[in-house]
PDB file of N, CA, C and O in Angstrom, chain B, residues numbered from 101:
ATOM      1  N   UNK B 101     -12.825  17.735   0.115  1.00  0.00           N
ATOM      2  CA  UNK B 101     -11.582  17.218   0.646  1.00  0.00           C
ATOM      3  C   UNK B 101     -10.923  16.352  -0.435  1.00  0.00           C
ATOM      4  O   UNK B 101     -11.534  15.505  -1.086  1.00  0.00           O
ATOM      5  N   UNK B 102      -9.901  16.579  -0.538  1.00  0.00           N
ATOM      6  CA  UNK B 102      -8.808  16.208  -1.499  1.00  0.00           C
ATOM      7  C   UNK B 102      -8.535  14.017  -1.324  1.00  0.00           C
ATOM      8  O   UNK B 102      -8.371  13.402  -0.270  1.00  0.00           O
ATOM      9  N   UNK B 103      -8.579  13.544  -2.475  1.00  0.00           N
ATOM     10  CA  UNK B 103      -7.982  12.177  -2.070  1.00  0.00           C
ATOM     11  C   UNK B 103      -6.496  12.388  -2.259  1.00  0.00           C
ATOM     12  O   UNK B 103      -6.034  13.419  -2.750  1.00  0.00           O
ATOM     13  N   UNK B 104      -5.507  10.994  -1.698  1.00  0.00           N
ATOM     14  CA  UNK B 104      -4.585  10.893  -1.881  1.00  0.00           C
ATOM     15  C   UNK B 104      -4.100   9.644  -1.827  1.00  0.00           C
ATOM     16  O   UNK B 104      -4.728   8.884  -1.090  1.00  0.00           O
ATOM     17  N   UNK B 105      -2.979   9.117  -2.503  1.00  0.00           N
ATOM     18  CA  UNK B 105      -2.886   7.739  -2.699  1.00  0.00           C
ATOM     19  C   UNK B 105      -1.477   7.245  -2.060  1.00  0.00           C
ATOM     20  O   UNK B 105      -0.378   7.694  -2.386  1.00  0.00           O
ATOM     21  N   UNK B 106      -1.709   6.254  -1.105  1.00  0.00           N
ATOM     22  CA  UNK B 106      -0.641   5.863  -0.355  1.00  0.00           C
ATOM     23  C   UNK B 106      -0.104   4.702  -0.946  1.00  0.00           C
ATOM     24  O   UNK B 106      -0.948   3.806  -0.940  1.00  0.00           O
ATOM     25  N   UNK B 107       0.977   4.356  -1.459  1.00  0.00           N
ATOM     26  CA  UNK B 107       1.706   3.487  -2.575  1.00  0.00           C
ATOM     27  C   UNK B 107       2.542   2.831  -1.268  1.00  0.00           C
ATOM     28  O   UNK B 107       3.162   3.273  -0.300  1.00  0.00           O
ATOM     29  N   UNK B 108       2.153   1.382  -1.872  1.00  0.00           N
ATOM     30  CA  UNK B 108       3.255  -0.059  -1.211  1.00  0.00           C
ATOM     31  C   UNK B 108       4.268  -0.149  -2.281  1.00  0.00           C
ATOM     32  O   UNK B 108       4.028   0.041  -3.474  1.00  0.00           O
ATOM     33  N   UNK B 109       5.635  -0.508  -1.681  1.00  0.00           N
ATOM     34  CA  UNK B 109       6.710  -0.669  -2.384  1.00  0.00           C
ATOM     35  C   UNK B 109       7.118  -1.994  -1.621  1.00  0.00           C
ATOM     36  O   UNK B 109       7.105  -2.125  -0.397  1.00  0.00           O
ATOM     37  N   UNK B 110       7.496  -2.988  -2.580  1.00  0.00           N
ATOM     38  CA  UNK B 110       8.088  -4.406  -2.227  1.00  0.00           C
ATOM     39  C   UNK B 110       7.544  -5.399  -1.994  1.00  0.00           C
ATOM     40  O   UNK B 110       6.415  -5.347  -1.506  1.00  0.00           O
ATOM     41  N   UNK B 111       8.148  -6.617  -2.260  1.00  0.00           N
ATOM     42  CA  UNK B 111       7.314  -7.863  -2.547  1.00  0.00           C
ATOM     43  C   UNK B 111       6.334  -8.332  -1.556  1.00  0.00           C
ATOM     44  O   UNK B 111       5.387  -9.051  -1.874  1.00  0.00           O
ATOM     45  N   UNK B 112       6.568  -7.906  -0.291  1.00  0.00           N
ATOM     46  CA  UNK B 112       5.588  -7.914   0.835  1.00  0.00           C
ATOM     47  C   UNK B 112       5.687  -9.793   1.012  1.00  0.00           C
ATOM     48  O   UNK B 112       4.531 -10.163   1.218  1.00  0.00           O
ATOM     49  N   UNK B 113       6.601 -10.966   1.000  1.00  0.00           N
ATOM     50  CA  UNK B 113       6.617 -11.937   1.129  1.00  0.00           C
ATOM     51  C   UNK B 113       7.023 -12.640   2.759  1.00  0.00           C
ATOM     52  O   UNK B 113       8.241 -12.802   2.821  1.00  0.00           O
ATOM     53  N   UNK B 114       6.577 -12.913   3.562  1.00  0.00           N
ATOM     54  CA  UNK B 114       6.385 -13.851   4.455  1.00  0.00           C
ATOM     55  C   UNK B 114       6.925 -14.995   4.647  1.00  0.00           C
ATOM     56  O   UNK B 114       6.583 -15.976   3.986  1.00  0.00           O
ATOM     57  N   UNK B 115       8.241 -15.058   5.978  1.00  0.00           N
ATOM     58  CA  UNK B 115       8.518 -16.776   6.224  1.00  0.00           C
ATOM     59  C   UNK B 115       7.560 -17.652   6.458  1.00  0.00           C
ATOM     60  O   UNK B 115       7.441 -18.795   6.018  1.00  0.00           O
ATOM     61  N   UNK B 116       6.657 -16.855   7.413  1.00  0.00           N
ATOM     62  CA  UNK B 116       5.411 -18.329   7.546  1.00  0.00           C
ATOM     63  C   UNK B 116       4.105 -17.532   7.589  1.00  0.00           C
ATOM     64  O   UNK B 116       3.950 -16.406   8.062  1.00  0.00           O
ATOM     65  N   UNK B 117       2.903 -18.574   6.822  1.00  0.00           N
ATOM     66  CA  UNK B 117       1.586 -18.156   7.144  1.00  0.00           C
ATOM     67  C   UNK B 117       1.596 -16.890   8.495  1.00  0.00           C
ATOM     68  O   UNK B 117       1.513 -15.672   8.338  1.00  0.00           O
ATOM     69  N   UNK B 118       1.698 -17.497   9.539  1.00  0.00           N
ATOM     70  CA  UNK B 118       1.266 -16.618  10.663  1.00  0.00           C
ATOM     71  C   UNK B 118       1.826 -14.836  10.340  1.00  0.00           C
ATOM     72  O   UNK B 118       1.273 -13.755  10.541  1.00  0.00           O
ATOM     73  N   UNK B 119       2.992 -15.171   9.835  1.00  0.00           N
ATOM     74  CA  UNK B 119       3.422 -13.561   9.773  1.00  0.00           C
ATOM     75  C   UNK B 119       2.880 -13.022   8.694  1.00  0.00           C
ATOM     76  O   UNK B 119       2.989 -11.798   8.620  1.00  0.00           O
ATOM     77  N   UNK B 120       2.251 -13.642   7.714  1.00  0.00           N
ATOM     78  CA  UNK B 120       1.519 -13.032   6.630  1.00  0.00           C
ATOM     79  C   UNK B 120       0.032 -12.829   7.347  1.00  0.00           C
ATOM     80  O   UNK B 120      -0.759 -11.981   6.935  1.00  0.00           O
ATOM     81  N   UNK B 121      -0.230 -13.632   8.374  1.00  0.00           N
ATOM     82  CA  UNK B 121      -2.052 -13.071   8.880  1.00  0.00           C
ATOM     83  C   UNK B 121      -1.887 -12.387   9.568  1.00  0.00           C
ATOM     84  O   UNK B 121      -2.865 -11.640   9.590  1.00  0.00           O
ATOM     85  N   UNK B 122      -0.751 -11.932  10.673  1.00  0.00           N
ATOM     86  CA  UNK B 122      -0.200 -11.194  11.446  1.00  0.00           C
ATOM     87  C   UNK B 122      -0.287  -9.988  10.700  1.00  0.00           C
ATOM     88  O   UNK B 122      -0.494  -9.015  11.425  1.00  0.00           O
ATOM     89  N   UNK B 123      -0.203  -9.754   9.576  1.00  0.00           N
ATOM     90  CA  UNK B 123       0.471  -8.311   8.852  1.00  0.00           C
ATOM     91  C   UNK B 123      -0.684  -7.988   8.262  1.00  0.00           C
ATOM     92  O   UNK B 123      -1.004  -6.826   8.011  1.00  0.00           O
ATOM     93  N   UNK B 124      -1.398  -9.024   7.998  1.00  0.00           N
ATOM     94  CA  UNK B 124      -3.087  -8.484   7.064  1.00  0.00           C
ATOM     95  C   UNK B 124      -4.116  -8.474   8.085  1.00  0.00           C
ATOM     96  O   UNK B 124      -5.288  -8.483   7.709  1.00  0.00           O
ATOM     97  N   UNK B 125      -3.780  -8.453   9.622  1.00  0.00           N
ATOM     98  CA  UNK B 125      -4.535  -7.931  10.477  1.00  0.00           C
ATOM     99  C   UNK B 125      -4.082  -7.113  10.977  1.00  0.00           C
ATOM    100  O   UNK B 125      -4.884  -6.673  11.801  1.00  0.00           O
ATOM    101  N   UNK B 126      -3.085  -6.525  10.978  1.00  0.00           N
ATOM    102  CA  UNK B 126      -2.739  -5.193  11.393  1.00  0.00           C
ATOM    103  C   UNK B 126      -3.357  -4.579   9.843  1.00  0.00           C
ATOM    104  O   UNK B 126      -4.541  -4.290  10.017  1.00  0.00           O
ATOM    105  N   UNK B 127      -3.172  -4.457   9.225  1.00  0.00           N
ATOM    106  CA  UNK B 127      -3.545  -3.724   8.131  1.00  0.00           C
ATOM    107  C   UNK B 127      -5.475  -3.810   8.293  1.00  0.00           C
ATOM    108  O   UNK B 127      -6.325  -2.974   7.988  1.00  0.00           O
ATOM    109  N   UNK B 128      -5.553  -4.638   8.656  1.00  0.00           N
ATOM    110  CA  UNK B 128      -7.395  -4.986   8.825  1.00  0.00           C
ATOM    111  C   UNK B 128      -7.456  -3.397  10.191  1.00  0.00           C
ATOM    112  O   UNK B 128      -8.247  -2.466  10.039  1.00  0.00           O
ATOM    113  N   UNK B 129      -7.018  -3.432  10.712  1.00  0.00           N
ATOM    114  CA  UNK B 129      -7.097  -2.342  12.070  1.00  0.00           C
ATOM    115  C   UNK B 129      -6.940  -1.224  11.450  1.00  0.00           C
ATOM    116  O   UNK B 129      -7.894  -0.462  11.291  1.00  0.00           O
ATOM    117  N   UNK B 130      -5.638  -0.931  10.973  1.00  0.00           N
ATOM    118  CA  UNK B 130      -5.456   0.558  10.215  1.00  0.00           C
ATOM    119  C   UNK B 130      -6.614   0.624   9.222  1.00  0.00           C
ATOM    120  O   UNK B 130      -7.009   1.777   9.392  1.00  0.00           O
ATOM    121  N   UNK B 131      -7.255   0.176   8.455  1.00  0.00           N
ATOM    122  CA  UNK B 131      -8.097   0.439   7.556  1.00  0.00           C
ATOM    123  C   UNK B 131      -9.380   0.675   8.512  1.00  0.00           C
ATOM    124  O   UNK B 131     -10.178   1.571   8.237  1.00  0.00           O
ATOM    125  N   UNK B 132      -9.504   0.087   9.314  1.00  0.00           N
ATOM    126  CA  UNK B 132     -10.555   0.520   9.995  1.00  0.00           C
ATOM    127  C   UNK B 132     -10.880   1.523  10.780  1.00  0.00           C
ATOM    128  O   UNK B 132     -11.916   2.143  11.022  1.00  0.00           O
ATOM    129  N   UNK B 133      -9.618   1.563  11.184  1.00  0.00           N
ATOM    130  CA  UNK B 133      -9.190   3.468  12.236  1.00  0.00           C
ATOM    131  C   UNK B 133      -9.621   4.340  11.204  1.00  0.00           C
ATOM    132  O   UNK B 133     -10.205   5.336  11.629  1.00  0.00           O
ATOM    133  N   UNK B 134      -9.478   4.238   9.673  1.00  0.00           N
ATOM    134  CA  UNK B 134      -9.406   5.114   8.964  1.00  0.00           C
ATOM    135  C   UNK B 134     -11.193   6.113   8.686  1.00  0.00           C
ATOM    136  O   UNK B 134     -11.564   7.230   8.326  1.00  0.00           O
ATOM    137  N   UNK B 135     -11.733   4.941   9.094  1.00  0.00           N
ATOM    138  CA  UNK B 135     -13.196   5.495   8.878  1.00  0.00           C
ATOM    139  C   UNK B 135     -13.658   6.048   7.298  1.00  0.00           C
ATOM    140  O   UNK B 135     -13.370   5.413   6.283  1.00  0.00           O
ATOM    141  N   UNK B 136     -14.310   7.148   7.286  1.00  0.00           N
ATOM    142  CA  UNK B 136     -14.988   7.456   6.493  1.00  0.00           C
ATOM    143  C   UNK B 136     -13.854   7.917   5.229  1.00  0.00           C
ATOM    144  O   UNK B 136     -14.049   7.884   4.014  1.00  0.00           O
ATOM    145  N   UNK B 137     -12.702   8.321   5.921  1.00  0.00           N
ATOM    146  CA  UNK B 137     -11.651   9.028   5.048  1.00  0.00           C
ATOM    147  C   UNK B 137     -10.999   7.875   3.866  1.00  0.00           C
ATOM    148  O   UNK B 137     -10.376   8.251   2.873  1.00  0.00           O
ATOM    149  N   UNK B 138     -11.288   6.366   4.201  1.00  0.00           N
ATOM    150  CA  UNK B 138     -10.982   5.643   3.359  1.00  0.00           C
ATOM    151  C   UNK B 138     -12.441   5.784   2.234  1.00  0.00           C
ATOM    152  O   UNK B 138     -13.654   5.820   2.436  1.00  0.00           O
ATOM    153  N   UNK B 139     -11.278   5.854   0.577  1.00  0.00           N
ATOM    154  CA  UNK B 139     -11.668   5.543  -0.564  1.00  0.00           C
ATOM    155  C   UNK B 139     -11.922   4.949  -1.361  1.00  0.00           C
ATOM    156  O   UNK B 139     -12.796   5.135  -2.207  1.00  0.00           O
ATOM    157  N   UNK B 140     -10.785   3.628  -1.179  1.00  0.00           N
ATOM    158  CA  UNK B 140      -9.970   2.425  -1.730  1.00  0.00           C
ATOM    159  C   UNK B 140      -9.079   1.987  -0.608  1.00  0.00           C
ATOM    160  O   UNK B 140      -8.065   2.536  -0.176  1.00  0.00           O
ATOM    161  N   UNK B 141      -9.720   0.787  -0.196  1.00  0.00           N
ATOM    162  CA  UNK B 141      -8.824   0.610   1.073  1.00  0.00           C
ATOM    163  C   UNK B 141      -7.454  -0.419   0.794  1.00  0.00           C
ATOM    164  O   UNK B 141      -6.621  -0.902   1.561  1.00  0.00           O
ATOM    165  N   UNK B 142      -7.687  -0.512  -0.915  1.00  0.00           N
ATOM    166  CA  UNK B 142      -6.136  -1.634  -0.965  1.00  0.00           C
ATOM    167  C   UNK B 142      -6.558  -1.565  -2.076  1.00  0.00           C
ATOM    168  O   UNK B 142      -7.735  -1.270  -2.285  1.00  0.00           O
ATOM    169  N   UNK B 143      -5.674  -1.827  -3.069  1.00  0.00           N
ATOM    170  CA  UNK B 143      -5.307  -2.718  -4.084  1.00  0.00           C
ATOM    171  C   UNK B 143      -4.206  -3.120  -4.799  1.00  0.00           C
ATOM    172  O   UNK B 143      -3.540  -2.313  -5.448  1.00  0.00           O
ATOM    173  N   UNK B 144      -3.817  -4.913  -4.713  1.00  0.00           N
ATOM    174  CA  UNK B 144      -2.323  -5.252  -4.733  1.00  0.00           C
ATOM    175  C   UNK B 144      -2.314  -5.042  -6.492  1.00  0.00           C
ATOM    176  O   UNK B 144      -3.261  -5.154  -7.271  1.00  0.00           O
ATOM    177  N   UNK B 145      -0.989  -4.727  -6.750  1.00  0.00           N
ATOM    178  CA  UNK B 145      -0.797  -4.907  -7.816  1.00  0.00           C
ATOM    179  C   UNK B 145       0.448  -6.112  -8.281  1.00  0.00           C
ATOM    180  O   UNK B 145       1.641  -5.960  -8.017  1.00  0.00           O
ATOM    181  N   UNK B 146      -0.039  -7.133  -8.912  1.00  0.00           N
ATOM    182  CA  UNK B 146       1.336  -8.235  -8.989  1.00  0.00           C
ATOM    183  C   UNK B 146       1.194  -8.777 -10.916  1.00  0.00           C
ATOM    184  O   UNK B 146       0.608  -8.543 -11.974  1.00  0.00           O
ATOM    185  N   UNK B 147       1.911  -9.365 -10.460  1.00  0.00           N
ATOM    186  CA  UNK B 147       3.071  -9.580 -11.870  1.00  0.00           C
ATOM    187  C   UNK B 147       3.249  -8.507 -12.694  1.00  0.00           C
ATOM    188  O   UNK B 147       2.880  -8.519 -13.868  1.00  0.00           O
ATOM    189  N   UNK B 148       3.830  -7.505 -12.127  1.00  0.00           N
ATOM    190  CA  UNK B 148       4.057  -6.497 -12.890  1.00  0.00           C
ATOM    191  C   UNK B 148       5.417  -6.685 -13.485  1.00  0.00           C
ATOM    192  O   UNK B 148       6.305  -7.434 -13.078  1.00  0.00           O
ATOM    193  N   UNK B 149       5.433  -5.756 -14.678  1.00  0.00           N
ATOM    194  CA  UNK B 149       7.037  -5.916 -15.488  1.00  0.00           C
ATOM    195  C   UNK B 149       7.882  -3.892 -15.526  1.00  0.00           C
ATOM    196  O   UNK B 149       7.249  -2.869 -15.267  1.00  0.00           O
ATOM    197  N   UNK B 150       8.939  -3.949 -15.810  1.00  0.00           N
ATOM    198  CA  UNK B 150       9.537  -2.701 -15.214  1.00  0.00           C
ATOM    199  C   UNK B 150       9.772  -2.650 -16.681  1.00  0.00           C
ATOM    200  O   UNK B 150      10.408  -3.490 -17.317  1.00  0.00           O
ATOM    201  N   UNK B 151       8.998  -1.214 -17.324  1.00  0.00           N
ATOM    202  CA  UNK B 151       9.185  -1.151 -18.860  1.00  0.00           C
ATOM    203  C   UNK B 151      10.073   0.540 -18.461  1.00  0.00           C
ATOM    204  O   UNK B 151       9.860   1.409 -17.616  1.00  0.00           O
ATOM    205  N   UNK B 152      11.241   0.352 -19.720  1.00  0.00           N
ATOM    206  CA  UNK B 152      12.181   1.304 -19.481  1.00  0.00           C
ATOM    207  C   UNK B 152      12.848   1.298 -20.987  1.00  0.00           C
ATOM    208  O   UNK B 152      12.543   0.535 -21.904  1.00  0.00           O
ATOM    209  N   UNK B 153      13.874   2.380 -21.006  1.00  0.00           N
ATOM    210  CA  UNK B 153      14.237   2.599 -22.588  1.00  0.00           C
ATOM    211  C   UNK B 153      14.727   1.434 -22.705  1.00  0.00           C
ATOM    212  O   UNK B 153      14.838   1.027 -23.861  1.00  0.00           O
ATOM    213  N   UNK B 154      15.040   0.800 -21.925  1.00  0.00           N
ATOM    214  CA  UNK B 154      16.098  -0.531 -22.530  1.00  0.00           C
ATOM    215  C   UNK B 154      14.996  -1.754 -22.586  1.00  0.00           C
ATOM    216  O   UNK B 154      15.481  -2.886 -22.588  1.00  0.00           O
ATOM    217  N   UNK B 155      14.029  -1.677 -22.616  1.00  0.00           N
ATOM    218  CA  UNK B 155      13.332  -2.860 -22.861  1.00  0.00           C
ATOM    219  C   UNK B 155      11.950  -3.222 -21.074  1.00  0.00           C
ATOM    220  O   UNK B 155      11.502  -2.595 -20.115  1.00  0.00           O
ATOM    221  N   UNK B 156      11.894  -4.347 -21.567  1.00  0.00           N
ATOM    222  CA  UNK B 156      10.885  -4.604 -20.600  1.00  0.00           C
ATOM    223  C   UNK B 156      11.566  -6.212 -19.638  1.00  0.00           C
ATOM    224  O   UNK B 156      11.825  -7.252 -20.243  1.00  0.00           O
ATOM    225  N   UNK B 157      11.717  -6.073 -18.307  1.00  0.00           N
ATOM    226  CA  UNK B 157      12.183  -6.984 -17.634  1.00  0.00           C
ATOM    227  C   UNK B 157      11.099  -7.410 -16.388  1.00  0.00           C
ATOM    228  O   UNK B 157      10.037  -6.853 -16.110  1.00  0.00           O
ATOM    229  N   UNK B 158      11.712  -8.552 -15.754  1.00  0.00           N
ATOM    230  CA  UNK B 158      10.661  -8.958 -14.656  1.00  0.00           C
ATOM    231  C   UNK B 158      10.490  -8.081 -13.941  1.00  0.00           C
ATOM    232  O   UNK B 158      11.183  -7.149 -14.349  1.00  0.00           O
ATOM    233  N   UNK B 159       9.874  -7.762 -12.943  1.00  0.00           N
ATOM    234  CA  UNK B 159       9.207  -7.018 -12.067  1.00  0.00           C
ATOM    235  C   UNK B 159      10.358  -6.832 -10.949  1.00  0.00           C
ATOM    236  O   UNK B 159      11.121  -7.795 -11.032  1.00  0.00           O
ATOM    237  N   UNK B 160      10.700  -6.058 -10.071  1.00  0.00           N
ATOM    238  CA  UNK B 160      11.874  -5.996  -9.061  1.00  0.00           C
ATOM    239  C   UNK B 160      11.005  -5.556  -8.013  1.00  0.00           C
ATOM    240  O   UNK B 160       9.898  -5.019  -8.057  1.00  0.00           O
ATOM    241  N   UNK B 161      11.970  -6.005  -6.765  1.00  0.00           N
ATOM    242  CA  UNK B 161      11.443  -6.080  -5.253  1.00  0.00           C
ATOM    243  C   UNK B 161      11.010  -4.634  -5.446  1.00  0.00           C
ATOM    244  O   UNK B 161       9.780  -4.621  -5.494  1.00  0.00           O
ATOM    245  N   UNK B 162      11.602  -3.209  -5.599  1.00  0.00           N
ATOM    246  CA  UNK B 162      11.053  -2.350  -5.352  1.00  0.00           C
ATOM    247  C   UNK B 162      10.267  -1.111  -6.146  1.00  0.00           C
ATOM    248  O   UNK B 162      10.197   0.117  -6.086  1.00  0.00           O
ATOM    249  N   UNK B 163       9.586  -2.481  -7.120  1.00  0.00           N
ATOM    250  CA  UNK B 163       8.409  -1.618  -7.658  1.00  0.00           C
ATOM    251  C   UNK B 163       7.161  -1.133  -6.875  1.00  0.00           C
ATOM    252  O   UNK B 163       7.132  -1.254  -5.651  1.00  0.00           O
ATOM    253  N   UNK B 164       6.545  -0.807  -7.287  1.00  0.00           N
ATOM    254  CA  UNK B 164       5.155  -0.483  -6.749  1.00  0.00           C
ATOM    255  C   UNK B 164       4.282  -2.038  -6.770  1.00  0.00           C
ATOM    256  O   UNK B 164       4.036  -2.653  -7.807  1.00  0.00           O
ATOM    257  N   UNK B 165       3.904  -2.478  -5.410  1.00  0.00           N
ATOM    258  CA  UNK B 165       3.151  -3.785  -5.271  1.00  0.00           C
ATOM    259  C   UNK B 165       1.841  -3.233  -4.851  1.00  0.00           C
ATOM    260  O   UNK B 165       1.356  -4.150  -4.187  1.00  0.00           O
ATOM    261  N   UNK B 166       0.848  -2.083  -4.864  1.00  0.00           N
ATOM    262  CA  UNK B 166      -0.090  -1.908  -4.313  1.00  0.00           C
ATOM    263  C   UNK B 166      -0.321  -0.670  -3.903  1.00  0.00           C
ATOM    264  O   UNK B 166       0.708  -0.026  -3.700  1.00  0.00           O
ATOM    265  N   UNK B 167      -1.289  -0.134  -3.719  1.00  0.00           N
ATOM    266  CA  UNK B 167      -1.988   1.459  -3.441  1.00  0.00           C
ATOM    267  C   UNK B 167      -3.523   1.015  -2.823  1.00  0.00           C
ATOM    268  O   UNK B 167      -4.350   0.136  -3.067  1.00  0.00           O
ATOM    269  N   UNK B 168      -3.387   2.237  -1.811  1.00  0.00           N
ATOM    270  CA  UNK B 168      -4.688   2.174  -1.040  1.00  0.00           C
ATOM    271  C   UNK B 168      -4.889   4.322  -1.496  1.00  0.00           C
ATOM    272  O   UNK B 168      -4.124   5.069  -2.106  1.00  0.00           O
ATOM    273  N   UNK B 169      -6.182   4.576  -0.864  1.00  0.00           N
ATOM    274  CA  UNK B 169      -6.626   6.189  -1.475  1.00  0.00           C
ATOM    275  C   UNK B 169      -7.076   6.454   0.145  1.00  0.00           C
ATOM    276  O   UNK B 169      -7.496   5.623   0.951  1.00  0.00           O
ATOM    277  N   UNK B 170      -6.885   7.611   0.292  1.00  0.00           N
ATOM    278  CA  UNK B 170      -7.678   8.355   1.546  1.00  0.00           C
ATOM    279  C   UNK B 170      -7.872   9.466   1.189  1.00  0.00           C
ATOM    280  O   UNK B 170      -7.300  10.124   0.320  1.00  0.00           O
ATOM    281  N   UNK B 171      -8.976   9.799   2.082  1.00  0.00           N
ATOM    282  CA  UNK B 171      -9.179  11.078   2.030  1.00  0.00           C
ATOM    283  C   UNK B 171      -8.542  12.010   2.908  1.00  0.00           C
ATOM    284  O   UNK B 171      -8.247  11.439   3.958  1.00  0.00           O
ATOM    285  N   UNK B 172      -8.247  13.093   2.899  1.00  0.00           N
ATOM    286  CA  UNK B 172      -7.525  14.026   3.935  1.00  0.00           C
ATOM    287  C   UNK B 172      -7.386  15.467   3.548  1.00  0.00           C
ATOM    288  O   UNK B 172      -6.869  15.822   2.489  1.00  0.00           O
ATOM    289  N   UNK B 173      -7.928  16.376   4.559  1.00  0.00           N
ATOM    290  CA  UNK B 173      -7.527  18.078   4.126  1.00  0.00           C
ATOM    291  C   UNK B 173      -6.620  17.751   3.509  1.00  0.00           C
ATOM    292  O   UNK B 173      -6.947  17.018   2.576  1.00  0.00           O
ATOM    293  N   UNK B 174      -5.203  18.020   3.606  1.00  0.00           N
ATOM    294  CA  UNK B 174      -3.858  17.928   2.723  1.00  0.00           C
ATOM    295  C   UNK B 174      -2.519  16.947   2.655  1.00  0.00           C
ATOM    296  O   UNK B 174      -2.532  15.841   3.195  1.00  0.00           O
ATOM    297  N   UNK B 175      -2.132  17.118   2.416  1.00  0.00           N
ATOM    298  CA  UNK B 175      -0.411  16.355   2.543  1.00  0.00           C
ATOM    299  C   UNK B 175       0.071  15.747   3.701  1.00  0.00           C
ATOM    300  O   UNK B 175       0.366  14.582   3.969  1.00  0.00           O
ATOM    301  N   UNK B 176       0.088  16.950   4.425  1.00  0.00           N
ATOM    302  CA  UNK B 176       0.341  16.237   5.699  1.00  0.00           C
ATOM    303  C   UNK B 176      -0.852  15.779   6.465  1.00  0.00           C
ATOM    304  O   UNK B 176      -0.546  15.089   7.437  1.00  0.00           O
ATOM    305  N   UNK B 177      -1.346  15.854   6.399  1.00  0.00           N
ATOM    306  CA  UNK B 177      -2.707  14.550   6.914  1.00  0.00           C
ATOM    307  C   UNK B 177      -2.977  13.488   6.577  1.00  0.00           C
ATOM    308  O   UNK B 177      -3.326  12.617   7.373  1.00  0.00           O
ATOM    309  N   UNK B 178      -2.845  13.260   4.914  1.00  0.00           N
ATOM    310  CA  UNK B 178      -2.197  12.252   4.493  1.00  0.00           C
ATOM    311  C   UNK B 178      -1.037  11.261   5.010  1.00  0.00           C
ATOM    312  O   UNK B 178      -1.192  10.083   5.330  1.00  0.00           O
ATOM    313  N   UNK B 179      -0.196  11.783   5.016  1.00  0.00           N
ATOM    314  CA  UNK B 179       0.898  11.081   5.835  1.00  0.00           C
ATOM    315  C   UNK B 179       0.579  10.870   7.571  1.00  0.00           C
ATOM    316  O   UNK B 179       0.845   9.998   8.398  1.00  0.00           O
ATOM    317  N   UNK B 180       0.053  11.839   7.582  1.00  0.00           N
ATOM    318  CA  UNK B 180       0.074  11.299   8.821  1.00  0.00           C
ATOM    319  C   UNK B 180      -1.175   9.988   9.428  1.00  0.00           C
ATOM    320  O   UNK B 180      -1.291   9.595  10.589  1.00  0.00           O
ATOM    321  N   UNK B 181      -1.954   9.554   8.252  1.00  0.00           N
ATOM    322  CA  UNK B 181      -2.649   9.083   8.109  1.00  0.00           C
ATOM    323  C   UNK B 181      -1.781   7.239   7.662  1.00  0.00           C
ATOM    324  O   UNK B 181      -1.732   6.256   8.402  1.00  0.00           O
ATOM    325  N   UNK B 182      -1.451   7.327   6.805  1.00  0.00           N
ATOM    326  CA  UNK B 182      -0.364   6.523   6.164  1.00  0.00           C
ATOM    327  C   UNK B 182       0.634   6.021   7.397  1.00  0.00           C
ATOM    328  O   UNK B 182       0.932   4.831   7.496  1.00  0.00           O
ATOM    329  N   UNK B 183       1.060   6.888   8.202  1.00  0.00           N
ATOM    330  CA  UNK B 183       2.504   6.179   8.915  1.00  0.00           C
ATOM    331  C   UNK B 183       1.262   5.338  10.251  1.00  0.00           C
ATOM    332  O   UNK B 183       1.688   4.507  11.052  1.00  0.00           O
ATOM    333  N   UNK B 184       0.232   5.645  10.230  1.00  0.00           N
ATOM    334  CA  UNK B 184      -0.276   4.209  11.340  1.00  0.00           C
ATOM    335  C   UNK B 184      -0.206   3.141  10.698  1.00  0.00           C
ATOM    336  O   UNK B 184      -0.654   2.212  11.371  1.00  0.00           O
ATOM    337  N   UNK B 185       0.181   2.807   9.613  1.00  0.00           N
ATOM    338  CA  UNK B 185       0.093   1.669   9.204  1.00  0.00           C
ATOM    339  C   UNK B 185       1.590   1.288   8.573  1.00  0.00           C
ATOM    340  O   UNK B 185       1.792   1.293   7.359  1.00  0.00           O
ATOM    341  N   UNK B 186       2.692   0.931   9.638  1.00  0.00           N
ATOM    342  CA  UNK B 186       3.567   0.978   8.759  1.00  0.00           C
ATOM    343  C   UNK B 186       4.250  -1.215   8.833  1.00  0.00           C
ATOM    344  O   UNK B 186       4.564  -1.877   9.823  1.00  0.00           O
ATOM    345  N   UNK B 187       4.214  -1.572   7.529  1.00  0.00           N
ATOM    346  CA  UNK B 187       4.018  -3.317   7.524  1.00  0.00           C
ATOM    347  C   UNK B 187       5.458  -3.508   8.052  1.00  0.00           C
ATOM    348  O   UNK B 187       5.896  -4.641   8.254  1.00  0.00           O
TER     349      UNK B 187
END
């Protein structure tokens, strides 16, 4: 069975504590529904910089902040795997 990698886009930032534990326990649930099919169940990626022909600048809201891996027959299992967890 094929992995596949489900990519976070955006700064993922929080008005208050609670809505940031609020959101990393829903994410605690989806990772756990996922069972055996999880590979890599997260990993954030931060201070990243956006390198391009014109040079290298700070990082923007809608880079890539993070990737988790599953396993799944194909594509669409994948996704359909991915949209239970949407932050």
């Amino acid at each position: 069975m094929p992995n596949y990698i489900i990519a976070y886009h955006g700064a993922g930032k929080f008005e208050t504590p609670e809505q940031g534990a609020a959101a990393r326990a829903k994410w605690k649930v989806w990772v756990g529904g996922l069972g055996d099919a999880v590979v890599n169940p997260g990993t954030p990626l931060v201070r990243g910089k956006l390198v391009s022909s014109a040079g290298v600048s700070k990082r923007q809201d809608d880079l890539l902040t993070g990737f988790s891996v599953v396993r799944a027959d194909n594509m669409d299992a994948a996704q359909d795997r991915s949209r239970l967890f949407a932050p």
